[in-house]
Each structure stands twice: as C-alpha cells, then as structure tokens.
PyMOL commands that place a pseudoatom at each C-alpha (Angstrom):
pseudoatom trace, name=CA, resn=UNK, resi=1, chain=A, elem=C, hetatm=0, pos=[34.483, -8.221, -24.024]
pseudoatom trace, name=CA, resn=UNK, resi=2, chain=A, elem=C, hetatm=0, pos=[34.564, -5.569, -26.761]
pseudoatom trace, name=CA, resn=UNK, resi=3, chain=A, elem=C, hetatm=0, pos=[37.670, -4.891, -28.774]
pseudoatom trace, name=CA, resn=UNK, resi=4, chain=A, elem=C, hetatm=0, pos=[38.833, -1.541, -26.849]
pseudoatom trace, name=CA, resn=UNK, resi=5, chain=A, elem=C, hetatm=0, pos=[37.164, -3.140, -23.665]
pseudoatom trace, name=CA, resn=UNK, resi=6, chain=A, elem=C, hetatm=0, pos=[40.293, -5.587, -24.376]
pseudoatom trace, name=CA, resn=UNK, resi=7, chain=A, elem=C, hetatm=0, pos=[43.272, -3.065, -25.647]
pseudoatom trace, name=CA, resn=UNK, resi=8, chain=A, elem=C, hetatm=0, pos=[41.906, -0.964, -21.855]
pseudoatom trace, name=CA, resn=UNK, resi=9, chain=A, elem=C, hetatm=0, pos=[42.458, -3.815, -20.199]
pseudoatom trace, name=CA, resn=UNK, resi=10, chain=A, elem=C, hetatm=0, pos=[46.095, -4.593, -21.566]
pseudoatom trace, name=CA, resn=UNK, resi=11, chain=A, elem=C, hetatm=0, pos=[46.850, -1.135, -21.065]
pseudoatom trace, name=CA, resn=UNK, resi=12, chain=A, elem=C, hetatm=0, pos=[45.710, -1.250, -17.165]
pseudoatom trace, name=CA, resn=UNK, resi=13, chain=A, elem=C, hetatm=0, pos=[47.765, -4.766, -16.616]
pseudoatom trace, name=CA, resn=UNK, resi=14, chain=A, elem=C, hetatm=0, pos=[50.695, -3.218, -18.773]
pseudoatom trace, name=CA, resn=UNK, resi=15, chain=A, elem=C, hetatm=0, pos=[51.780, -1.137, -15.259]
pseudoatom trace, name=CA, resn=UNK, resi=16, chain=A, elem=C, hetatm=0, pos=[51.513, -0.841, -11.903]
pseudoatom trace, name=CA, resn=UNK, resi=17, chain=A, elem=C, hetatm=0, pos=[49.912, 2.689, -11.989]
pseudoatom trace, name=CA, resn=UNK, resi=18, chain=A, elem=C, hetatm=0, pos=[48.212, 3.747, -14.900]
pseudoatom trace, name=CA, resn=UNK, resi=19, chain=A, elem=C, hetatm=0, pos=[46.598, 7.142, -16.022]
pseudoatom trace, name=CA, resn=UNK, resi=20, chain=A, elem=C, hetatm=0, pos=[44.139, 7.371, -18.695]
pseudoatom trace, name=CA, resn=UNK, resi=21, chain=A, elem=C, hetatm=0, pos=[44.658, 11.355, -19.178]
pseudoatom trace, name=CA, resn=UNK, resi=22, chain=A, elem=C, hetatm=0, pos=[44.604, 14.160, -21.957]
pseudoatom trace, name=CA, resn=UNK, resi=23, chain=A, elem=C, hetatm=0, pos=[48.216, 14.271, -23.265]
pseudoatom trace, name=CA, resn=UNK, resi=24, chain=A, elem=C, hetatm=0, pos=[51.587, 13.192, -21.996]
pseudoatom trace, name=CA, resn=UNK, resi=25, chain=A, elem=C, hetatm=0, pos=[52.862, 12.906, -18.199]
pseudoatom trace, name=CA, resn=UNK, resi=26, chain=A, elem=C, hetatm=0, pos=[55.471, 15.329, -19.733]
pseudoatom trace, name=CA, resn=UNK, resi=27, chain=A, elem=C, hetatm=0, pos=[53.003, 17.445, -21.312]
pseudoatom trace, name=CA, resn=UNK, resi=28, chain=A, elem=C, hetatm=0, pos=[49.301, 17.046, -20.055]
pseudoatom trace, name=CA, resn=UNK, resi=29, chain=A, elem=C, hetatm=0, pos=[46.491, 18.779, -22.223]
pseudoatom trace, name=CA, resn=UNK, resi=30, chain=A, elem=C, hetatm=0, pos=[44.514, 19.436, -19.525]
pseudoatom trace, name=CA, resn=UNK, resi=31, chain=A, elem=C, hetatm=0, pos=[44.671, 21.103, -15.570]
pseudoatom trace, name=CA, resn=UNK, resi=32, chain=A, elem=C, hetatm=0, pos=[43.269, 18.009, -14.298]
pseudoatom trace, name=CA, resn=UNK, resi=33, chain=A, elem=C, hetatm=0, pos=[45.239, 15.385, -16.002]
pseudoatom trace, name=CA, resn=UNK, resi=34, chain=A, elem=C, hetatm=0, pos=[47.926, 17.867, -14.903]
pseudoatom trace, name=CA, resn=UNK, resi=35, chain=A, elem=C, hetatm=0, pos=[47.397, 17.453, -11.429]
pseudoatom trace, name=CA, resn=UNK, resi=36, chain=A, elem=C, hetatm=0, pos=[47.149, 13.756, -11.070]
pseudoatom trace, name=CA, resn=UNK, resi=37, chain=A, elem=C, hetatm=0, pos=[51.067, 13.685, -12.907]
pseudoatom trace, name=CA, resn=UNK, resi=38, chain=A, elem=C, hetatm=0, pos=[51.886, 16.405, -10.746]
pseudoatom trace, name=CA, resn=UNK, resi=39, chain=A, elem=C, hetatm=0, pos=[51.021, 14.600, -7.473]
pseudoatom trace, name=CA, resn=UNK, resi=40, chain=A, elem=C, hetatm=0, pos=[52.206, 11.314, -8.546]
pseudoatom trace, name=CA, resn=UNK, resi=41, chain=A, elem=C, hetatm=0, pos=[55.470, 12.416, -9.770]
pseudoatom trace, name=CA, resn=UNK, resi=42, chain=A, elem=C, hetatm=0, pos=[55.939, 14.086, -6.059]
pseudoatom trace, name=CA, resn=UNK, resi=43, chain=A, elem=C, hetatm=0, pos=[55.211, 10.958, -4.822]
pseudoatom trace, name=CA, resn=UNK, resi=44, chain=A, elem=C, hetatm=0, pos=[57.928, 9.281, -7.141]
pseudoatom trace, name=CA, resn=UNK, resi=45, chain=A, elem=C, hetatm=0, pos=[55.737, 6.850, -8.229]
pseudoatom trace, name=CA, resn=UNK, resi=46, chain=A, elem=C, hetatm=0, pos=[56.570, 5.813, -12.055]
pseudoatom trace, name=CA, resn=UNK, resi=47, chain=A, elem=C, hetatm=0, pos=[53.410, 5.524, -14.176]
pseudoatom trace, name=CA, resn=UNK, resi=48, chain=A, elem=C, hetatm=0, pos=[52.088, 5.064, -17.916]
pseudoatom trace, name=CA, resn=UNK, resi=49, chain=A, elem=C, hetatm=0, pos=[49.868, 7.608, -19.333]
pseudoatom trace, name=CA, resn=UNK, resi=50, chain=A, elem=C, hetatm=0, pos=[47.528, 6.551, -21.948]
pseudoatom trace, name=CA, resn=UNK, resi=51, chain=A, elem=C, hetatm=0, pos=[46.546, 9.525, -24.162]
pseudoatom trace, name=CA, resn=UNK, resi=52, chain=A, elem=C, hetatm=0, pos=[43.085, 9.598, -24.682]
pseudoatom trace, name=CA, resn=UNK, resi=53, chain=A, elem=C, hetatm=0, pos=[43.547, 12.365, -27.202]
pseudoatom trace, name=CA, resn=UNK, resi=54, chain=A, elem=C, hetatm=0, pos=[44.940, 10.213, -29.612]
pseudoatom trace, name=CA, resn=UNK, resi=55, chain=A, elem=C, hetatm=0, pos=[42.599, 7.596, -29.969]
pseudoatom trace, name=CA, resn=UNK, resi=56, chain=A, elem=C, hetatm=0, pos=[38.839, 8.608, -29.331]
pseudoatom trace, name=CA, resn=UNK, resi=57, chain=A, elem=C, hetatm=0, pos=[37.737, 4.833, -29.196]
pseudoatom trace, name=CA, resn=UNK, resi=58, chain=A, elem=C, hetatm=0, pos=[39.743, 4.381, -26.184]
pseudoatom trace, name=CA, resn=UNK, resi=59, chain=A, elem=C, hetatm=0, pos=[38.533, 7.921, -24.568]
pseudoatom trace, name=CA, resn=UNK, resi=60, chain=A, elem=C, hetatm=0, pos=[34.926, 6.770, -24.875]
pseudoatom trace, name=CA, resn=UNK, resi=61, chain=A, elem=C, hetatm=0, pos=[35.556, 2.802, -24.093]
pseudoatom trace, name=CA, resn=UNK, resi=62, chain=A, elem=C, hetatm=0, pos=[37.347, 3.987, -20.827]
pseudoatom trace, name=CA, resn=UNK, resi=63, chain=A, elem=C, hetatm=0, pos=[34.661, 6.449, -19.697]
pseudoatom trace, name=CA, resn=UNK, resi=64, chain=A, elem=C, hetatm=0, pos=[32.445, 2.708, -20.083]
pseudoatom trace, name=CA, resn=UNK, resi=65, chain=A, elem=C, hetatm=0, pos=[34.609, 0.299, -18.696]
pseudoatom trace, name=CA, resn=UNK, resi=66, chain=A, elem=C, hetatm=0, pos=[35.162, 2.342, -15.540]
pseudoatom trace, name=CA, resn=UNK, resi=67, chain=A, elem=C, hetatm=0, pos=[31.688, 3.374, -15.204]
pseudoatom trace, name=CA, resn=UNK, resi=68, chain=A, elem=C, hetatm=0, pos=[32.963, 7.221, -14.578]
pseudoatom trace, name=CA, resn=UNK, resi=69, chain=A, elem=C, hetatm=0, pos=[32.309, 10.109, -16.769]
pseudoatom trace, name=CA, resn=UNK, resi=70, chain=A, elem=C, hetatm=0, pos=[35.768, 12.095, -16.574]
pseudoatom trace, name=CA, resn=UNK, resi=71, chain=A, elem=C, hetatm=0, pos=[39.352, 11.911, -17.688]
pseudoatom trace, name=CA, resn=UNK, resi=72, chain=A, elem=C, hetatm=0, pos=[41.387, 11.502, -16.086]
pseudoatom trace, name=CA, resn=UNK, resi=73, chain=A, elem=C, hetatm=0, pos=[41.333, 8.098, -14.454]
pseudoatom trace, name=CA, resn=UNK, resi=74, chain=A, elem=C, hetatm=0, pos=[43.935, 6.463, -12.089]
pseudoatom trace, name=CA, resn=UNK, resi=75, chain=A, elem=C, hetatm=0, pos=[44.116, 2.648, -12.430]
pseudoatom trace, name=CA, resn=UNK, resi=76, chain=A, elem=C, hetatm=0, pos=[46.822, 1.127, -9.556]
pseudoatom trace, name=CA, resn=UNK, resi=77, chain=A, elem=C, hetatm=0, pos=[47.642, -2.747, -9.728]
pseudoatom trace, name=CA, resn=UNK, resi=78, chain=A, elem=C, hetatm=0, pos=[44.612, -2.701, -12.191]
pseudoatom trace, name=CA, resn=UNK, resi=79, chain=A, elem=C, hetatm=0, pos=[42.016, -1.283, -9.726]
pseudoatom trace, name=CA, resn=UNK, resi=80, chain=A, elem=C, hetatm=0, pos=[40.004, 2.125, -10.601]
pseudoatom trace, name=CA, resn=UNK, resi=81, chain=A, elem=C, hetatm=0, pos=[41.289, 4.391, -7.929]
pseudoatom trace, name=CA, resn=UNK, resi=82, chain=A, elem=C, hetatm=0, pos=[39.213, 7.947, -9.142]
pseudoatom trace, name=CA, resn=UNK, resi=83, chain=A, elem=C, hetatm=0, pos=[39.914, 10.899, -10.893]
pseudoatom trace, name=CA, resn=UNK, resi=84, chain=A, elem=C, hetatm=0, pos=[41.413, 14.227, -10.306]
pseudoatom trace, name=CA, resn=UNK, resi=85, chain=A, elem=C, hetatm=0, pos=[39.749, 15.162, -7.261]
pseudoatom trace, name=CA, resn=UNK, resi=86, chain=A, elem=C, hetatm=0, pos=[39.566, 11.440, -5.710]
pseudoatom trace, name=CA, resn=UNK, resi=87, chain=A, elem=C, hetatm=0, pos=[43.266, 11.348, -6.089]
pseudoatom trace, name=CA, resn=UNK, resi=88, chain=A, elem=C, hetatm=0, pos=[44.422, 15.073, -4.777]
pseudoatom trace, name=CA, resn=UNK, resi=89, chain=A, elem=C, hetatm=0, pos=[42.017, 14.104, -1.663]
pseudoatom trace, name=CA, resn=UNK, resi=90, chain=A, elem=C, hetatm=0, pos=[43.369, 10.446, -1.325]
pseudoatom trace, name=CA, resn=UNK, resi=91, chain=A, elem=C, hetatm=0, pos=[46.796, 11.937, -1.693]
pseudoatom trace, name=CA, resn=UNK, resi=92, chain=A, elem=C, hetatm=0, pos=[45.938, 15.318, 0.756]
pseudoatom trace, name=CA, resn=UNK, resi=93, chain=A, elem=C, hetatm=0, pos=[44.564, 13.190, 3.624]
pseudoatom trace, name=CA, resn=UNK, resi=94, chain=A, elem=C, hetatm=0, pos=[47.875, 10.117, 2.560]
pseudoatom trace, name=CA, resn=UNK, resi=95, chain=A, elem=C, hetatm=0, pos=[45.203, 7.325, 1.778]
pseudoatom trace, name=CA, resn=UNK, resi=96, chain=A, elem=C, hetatm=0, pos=[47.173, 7.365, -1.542]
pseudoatom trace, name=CA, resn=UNK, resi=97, chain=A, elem=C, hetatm=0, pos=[50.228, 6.821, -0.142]
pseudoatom trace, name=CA, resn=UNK, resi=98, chain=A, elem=C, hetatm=0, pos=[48.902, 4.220, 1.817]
pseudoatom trace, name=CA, resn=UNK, resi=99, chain=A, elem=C, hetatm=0, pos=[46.900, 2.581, -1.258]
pseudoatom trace, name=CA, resn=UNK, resi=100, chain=A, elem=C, hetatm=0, pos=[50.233, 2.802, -3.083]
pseudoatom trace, name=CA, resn=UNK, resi=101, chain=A, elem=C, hetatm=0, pos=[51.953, 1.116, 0.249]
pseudoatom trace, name=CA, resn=UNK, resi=102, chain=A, elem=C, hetatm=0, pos=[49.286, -1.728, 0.693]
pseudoatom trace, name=CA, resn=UNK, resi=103, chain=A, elem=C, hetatm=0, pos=[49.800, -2.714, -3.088]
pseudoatom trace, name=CA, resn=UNK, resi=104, chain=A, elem=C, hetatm=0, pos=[53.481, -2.597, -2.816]
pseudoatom trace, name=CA, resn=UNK, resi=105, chain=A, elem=C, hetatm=0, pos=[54.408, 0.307, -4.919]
pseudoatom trace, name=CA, resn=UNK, resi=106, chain=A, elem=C, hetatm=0, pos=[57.005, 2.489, -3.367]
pseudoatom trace, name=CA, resn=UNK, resi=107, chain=A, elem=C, hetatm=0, pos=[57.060, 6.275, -2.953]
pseudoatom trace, name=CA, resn=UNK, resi=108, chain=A, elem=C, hetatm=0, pos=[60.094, 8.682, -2.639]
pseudoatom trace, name=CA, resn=UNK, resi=109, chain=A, elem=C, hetatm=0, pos=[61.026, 9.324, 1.096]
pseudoatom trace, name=CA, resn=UNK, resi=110, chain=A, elem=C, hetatm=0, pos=[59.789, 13.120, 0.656]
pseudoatom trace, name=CA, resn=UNK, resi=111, chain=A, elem=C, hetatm=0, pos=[56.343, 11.820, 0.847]
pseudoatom trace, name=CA, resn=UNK, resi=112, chain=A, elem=C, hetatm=0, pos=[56.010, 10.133, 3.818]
for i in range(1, 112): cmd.bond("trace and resi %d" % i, "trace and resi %d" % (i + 1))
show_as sticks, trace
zoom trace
C-alpha cells in the first residue's frame, strides 16, 4: 500500500461517514460536493469531509483507491457508497437511509 493509499485509508476508518469533496461541509467548492452535504445534513447524519482541494496527492490517490473518476465520494463504515448522483438517488428512492440504518448510523426523525 502506497503512502496516500494509507493516509485514505485512515481518513475512511477515522468516521462513520466520510466525504472526500471540494471544500468544507460548511462551505463546499463545488454543486456536487454541495449536494451530498446538503442531503446528508437533512438526514442528520454527522460526517468528516476531507478536502481534496488542499492536498492534490490525496485528490488523485482517492480517484485510484476507489476506482471512480469523480469527487465527490461517500465512504460509510469504510465502504465506497458513490458519488453525487449515486447518493441523491440512494437517498430519493431511501436506500440511503436504509444503508445508513443497516450499518447502524442514525438519521434525524424528519427523514424517515
């Protein structure tokens, strides 16, 4: 395992749900990485984001590791979930909030 092959994979255990995104949860760079933040914080599920803007090594290494081509990228109990549109589908048709359920994260009420 490369270097940033490791430092991904500390970042993915560090959480439950983790977002490899452009910018902050609080201030995403991007529509995309937008949305994903958007939807989870509906769901009131707490979550890191991992900038890839500030660290190129770890933008290119996760595009790699994952095998997918875009940013963002959801990560829940360490498991590659999708990006933007995998998520707002898996959330619009609740196989998120089941995914979440089955791996024993919790949701807020107003998303059931």
């Amino acid at each position: 395992m490369t270097d940033v092959n490791s430092r991904i994979e500390t970042e993915i255990q560090s959480q439950d749900v983790v977002v490899f995104m452009k910018g902050t949860p609080q201030f995403p760079m991007c529509g995309f990485s937008g949305q994903v933040a958007q939807i989870l914080n509906y769901l009131g599920v707490p979550f890191k984001g991992v900038n890839v803007l500030e660290d190129m090594e770890i933008r290119e290494g996760i595009k790699a590791y994952s095998q997918w081509p875009t940013i963002p990228q959801v990560y829940v109990k360490g498991e590659f979930v999708g990006g933007c549109d995998i998520t707002r589908e898996m959330f619009q048709s609740g196989e998120l909030q089941q995914l979440l359920s089955e791996k024993g994260i919790a949701t807020s009420t107003a998303a059931a």
